[in-house]
C-alpha positions in Angstrom: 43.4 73.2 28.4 43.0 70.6 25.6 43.9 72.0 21.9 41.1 73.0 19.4 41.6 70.5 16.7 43.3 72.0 12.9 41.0 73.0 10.7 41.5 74.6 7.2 40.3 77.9 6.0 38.7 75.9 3.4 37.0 72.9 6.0 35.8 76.6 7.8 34.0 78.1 4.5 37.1 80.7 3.9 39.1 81.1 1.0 42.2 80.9 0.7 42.7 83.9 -1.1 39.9 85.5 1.7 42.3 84.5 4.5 45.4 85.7 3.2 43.6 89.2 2.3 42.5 89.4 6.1 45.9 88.5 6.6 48.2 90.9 4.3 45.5 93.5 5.8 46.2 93.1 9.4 50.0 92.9 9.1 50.1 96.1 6.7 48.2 98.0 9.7 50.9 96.4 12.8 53.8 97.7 10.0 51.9 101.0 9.9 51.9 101.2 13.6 54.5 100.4 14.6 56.5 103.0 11.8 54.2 105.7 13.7 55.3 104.4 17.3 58.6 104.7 16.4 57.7 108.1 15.0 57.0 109.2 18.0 52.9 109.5 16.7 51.1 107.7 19.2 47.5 109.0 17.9 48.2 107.3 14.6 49.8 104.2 16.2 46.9 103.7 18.4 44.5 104.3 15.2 46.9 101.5 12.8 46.3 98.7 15.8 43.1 99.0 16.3 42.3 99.1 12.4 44.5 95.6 12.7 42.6 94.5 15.9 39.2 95.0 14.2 40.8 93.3 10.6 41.3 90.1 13.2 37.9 90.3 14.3 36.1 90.4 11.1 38.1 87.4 10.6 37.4 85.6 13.2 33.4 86.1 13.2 34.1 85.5 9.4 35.3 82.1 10.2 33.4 81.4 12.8 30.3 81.7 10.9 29.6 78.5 9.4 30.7 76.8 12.9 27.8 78.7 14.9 25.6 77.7 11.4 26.1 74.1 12.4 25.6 74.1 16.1 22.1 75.7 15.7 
């Protein structure tokens, strides 16, 4: 499978500062789940993952945006 070539937030019509929010958010949920896992709350785990799967999302779509703006 061939490699997507390197683009920059910026070259993909994200900040910088917008990336690194999606970013800090996502990782701040994973810490949060995983301190619940290990706390033996698997309810609260599952919730902190997915809040961290759907952060991921919105950054994906958020990115991938001005890409699908181009191809139509």
């Amino acid at each position: 499978m061939a490699k997507a070539p390197q683009q920059s937030n910026t070259q993909l019509g994200i900040s910088e500062q917008t990336a690194r929010e999606f970013k800090r958010i996502a990782e701040q949920e994973e810490k949060a789940g995983t301190e619940s896992w290990n706390d033996g709350d698997y309810d609260s785990a599952a919730d902190h993952f997915e809040r961290a799967a759907n952060t991921l999302r919105k950054y994906a779509a958020h990115v991938q945006a001005p890409a699908q703006a181009q191809i139509i």
